[in-house]
SEVOTOR-418569 format. One record per residue (C-alpha): x, y, z. Coordinates in steps of 0.2 Angstrom, whole numbers. Example, Ala and Ser with C-alpha at 12.3 -4.5 7.8 and 13.67 -1.06 7.14 Angstrom:
// SEVOTOR-418569
> 62; -22; 39
> 68; -5; 36
// end
This chain:
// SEVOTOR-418569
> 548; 454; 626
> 548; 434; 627
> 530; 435; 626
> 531; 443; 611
> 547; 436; 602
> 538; 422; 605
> 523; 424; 594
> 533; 431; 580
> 536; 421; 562
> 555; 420; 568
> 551; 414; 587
> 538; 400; 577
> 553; 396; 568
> 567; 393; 581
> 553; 383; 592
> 550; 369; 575
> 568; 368; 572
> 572; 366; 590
> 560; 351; 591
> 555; 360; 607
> 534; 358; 611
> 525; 375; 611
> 530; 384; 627
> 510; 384; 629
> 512; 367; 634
> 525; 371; 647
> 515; 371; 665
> 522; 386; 670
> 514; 396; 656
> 496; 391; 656
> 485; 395; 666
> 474; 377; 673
> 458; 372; 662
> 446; 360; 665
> 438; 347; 652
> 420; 349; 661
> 417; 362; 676
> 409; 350; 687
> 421; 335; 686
> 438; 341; 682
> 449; 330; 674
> 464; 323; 681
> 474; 333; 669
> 468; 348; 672
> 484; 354; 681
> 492; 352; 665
> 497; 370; 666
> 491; 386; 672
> 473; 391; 665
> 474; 407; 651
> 459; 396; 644
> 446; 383; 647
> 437; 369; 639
> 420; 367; 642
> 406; 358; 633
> 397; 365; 620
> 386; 356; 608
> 394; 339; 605
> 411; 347; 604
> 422; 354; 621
> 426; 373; 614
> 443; 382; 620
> 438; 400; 623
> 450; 416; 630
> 448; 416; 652
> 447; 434; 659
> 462; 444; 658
> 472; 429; 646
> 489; 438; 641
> 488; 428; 626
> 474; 439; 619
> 479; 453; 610
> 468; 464; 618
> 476; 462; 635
> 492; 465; 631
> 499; 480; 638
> 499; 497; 632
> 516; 497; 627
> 517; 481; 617
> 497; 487; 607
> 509; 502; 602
> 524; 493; 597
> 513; 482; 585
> 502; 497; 578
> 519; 505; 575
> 526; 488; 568
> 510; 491; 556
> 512; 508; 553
> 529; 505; 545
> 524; 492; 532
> 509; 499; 526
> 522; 516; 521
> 534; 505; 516
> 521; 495; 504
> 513; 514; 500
> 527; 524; 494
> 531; 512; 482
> 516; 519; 470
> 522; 535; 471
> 539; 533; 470
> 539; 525; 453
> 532; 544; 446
> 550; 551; 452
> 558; 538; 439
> 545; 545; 423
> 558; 555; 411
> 569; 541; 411
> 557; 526; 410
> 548; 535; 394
> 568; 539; 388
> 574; 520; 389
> 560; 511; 384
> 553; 525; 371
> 536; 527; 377
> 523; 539; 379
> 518; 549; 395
> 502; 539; 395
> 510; 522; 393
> 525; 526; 406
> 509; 529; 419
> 504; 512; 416
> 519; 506; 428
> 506; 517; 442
> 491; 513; 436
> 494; 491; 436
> 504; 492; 454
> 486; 501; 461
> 476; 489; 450
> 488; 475; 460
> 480; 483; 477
> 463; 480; 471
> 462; 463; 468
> 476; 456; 480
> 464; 457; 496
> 452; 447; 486
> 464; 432; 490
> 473; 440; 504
> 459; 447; 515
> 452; 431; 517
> 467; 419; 520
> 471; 430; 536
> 455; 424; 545
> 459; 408; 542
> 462; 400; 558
> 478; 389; 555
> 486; 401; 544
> 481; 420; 555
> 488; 436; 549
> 509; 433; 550
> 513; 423; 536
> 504; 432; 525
> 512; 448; 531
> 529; 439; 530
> 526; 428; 516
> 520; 441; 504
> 533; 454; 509
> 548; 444; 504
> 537; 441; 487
> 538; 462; 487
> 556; 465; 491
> 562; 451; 480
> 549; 457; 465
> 557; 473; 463
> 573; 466; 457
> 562; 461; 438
> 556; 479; 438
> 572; 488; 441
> 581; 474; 427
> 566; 474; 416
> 572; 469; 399
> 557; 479; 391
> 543; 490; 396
> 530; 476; 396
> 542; 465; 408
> 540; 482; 417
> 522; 484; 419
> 520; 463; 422
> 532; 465; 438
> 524; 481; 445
> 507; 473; 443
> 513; 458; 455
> 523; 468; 467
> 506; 480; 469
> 497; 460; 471
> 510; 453; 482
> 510; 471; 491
> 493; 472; 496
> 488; 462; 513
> 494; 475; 525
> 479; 487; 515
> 467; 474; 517
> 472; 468; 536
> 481; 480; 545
> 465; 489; 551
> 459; 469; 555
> 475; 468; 566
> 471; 484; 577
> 456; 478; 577
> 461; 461; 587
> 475; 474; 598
> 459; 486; 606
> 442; 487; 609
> 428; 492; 600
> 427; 509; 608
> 447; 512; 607
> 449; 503; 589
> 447; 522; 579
> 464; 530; 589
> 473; 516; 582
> 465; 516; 565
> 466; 534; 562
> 487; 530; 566
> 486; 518; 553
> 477; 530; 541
> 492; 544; 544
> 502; 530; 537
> 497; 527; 523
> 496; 545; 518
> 514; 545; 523
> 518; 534; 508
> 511; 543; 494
> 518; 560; 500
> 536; 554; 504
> 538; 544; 488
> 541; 560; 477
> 551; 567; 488
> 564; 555; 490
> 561; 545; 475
> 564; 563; 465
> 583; 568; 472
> 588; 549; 468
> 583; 549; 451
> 590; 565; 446
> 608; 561; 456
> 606; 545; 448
> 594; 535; 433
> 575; 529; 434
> 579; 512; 445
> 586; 520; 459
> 569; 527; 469
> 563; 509; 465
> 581; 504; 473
> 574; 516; 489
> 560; 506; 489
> 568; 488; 490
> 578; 493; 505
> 564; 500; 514
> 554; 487; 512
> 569; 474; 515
> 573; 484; 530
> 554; 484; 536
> 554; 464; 533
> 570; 460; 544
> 562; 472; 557
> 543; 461; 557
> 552; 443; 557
> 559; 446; 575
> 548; 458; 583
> 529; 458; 574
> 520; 445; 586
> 504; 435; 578
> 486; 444; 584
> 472; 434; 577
> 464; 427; 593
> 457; 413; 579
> 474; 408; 577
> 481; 408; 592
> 464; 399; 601
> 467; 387; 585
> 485; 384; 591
> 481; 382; 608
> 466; 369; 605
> 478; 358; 596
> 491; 361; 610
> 477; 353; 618
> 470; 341; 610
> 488; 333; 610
> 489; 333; 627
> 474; 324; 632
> 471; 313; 616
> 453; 323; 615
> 451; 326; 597
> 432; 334; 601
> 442; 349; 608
> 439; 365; 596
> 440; 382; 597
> 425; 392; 591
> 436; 399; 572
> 439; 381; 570
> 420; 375; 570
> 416; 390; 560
> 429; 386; 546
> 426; 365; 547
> 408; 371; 544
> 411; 382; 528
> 412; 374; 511
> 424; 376; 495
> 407; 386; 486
> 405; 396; 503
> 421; 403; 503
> 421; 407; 485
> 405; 416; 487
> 416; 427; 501
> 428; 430; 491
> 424; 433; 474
> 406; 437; 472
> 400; 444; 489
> 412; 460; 488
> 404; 462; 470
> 385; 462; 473
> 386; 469; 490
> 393; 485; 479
> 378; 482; 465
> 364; 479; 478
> 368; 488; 493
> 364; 505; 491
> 374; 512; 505
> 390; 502; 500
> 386; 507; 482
> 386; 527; 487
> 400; 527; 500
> 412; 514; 489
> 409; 528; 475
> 413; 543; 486
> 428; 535; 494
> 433; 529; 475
> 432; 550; 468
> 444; 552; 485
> 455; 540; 481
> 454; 544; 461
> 456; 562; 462
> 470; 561; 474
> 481; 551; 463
> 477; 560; 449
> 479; 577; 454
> 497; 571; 460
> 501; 569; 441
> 497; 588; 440
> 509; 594; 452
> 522; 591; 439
> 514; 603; 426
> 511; 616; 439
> 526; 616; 451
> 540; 612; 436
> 530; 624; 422
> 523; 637; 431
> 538; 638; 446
> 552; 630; 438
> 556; 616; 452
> 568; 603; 446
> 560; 586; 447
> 568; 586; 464
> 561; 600; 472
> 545; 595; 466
> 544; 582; 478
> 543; 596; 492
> 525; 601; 487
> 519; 585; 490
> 522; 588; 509
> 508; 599; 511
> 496; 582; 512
> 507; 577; 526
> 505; 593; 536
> 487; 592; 533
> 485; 574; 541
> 494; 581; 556
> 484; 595; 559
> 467; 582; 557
> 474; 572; 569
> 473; 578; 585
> 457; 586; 581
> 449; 571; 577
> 456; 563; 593
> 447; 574; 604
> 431; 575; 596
> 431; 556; 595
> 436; 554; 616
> 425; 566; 620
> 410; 564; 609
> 412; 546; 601
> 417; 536; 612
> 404; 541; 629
> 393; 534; 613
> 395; 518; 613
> 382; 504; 624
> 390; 491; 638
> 390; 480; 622
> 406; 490; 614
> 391; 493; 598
> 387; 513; 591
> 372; 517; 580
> 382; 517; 562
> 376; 535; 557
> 387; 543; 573
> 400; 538; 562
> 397; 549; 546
> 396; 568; 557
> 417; 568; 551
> 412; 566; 533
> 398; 581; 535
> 415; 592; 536
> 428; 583; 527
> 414; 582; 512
> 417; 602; 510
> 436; 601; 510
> 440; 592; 496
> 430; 603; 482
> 439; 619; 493
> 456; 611; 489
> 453; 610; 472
> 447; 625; 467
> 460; 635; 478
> 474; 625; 467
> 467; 627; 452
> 465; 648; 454
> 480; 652; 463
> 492; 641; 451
> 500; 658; 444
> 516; 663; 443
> 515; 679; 452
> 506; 670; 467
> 520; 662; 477
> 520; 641; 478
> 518; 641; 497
> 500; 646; 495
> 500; 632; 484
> 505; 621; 494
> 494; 627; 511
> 479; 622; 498
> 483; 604; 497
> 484; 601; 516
> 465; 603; 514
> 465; 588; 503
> 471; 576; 517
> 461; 587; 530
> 446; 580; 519
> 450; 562; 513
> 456; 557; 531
> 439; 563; 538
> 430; 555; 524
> 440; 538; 524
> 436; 537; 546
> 420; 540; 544
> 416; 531; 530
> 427; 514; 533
> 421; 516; 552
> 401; 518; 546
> 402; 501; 532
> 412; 490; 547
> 396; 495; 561
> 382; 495; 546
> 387; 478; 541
> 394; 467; 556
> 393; 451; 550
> 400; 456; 533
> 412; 466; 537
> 427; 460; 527
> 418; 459; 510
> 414; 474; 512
> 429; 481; 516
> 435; 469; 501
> 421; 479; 490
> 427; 497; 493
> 445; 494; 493
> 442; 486; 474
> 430; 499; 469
> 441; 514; 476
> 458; 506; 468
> 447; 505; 452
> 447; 522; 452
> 464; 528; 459
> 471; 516; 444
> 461; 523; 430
> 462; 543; 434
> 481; 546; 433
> 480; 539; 415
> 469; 555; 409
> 476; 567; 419
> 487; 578; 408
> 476; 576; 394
> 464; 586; 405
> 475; 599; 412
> 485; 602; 396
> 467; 606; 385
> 458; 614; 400
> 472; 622; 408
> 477; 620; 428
> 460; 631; 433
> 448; 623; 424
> 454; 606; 425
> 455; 608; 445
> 437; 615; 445
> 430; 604; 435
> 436; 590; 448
> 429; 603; 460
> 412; 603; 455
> 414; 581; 454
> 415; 583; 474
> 402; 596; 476
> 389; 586; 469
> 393; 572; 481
> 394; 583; 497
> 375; 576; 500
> 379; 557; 503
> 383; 557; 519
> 371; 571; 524
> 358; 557; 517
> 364; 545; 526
> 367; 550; 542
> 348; 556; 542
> 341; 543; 532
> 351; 530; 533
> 342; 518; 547
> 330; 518; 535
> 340; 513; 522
> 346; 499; 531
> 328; 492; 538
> 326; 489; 518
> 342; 479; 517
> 339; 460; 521
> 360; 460; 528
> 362; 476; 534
> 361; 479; 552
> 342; 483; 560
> 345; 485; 580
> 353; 502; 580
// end
């Protein structure tokens, strides 16, 4: 626990206004280094060696010794637990709050006299706020001075103290302006949680802890109606936004003290400095440090802003899977705006109760789960080489089943939404949506990150901005849709949408080395 309490934001905080130096300094918490392997220097009993310096081009380079309990990925199984759980909750607690606005809708359109449409806008600009925050956020993580905590702290406290302008929002379009920048200031944890459990395990072990990550953030959207429903029809339209603020200010108190930092970049880039103080060597580096001295203003533009974009237009295995994993994404938030029209119409729930039917996608992740566990201990993982690498296209055999779920979920929903069918079977349905999207999102996210190595998080950057697109524009036509073409139709049409892209990752898990041997970036050994 001292280890840890250490590396959080509030631990970095008591050691600089303690004046206290870095406890990595201390000699009985370092493990020895040497400044050249054959003639150690007469400081290297300094402390107690976690890392080394050796030479390496004209630079000496601080890298992680065997078994460094500094590195994230040999922390103990315990501690790897309590940080992916420490993850778990803020990406819910960022989540929910896109959902939870829709509990409010009757009395946001009463206050501010507006239309259904326009009311959804307050959805629609918080999702467009995912998009485009990890365009700035992503980035700034893997920046070695900065690593991941202070833009999980920083931007958190923008989140929690941003709700207050949309709960005392003067007018609607101070409203929509505030949920726009809460969805911005909301959106590292999307980008950079899956980066942080990727510096907790290995390669091989990395999925357990991403498919976790995953429930989570299903956990968000189905919750928020649910609790956001009873609130505001005991009390008025601002109270699920007030849920939201003391969940999220909860969750922020909770990752100040006990969410330690995991970038090795960072930590490598605070122990070279460590140092480099020590033994008046400015030429020790780290490896991240190097990297980011040798990267230019234009160069990080081009990762930032245009490489997501073209890797999208030219790539076109990015450009199909981003689209898939945008219909997923697109149709799920629009056929939550449909449960109202069905469940309140056709069975009479009270805006509270509605919440409940939501819980079906909940109870369809948790069914998923250990399923996909098992088949990916006992089939995935004896896959992988002595390098921790797997050829991409073992990735996509999830998405081959999840691809038929989602056009059975929606055309289940659409024909049994009667009145003399009871909800439950309803509501079974839907857990066949999660079934579906969480196969697709593992296989697909997991397929891009081993397809593309060395441009992993542009691409991430590209499908989270493409898929967001579409789970920002869909709610806005959905009961438009479903009041001219009735539940049925409306739920088939989307139906048929998924069927006709059940072949993409059929394609590419036969095709797709091929594929990739035409791409100058993709990767061509596996």
């Amino acid at each position: 626990m001292k280890d840890l309490f250490r590396e959080t934001v509030f631990g970095r905080l008591v050691h600089l206004a303690s004046g206290r130096r870095d406890e990595e300094l201390d000699p009985s918490t370092i493990l020895r280094y040497t400044l050249d392997h054959s003639e150690p220097s007469s400081r290297s009993n300094i402390g107690d060696p976690q890392s080394y310096v050796e030479k390496g081009n004209d630079k000496r380079l601080v890298e992680w010794a065997e078994n460094d309990p500094h590195n994230a990925r040999k922390w103990s199984t315990p501690k790897k637990v309590f940080v992916t759980f420490q993850i778990c909750l803020l990406t819910t607690s960022v989540y929910i709050g896109s959902a939870i606005y829709t509990a409010g809708l009757p009395g946001i359109r009463q206050q501010f006299h507006v239309s259904d449409v326009k009311a959804l806008l307050g959805v629609t600009l918080f999702i467009l706020g995912y998009a485009l925050g990890p365009m700035v956020w992503a980035p700034m993580s893997e920046i070695p001075y900065l690593g991941r905590n202070p833009g999980y702290i920083g931007t958190l406290s923008a989140f929690v103290i941003l709700q207050l302008g949309v709960i005392y929002a003067k007018n609607f379009s101070m409203l929509l302006a505030f949920r726009f920048n809460t969805g911005f200031v909301g959106s590292p944890v999307l980008a950079t949680g899956g980066a942080t459990i990727a510096d907790l395990f290995k390669p091989s072990k990395q999925v357990y802890g991403i498919a976790i990550w995953g429930i989570s953030a299903v956990l968000g959207p189905a919750l928020g109606p649910l609790t956001g429903g009873f609130a505001a029809e005991s009390k008025d339209w601002q109270w699920p936004l007030w849920e939201l603020m003391w969940l999220s200010g909860s969750c922020l108190v909770f990752l100040l003290f006990f969410l330690p930092e995991t970038s090795s970049s960072n930590i490598l880039y605070r122990r070279a400095a460590h140092i480099r103080t020590v033994t008046g060597n400015a030429d020790i580096k780290c490896e991240p440090e190097l990297e980011a001295e040798g990267m230019s203003t234009q160069d990080i533009l081009l990762m930032v802003f245009i490489r997501p974009f073209t890797l999208t237009v030219k790539e076109p295995i990015c450009f199909a899977l981003n689209l898939y994993i945008a219909l997923a994404y697109g149709l799920l938030y629009l056929w939550f705006e449909s449960f109202p029209i069905v469940f309140g119409s056709i069975y009479h729930f009270s805006p509270s109760l509605e919440g409940l039917a939501f819980l079906g996608f909940l109870i369809g992740a948790f069914v998923v789960l250990p399923h996909f566990f098992y088949y990916s201990y006992t089939f995935v993982e004896p896959q992988f080489n002595t390098n921790g690498e797997l050829r991409p296209q073992i990735r996509l055999k999830p998405a081959m089943i999840g691809a038929f779920f989602l056009p059975v979920c929606l055309f289940w929903f659409g024909w049994t939404s009667r009145a003399e069918i009871h909800w439950i079977v309803l509501v079974i349905g839907t857990s066949l949506f999660s079934i579906g999207s969480f196969l697709l999102f593992m296989a697909v996210l997991g397929y891009l990150g081993d397809a593309y190595p060395k441009y992993v998080a542009s691409v991430y950057a590209s499908n989270d901005l493409v898929r967001s697109g579409f789970g920002a524009a869909f709610p806005l036509f959905a009961n438009a849709m479903y009041s001219k073409l009735g539940v049925a139709w409306a739920s088939s049409l989307l139906g048929f949408l998924a069927v006709a892209f059940i072949p993409i990752p059929f394609v590419l898990c036969f095709y797709g080395k091929r594929i990739r041997l035409s791409s100058k970036i993709a990767r061509h050994d596996l």
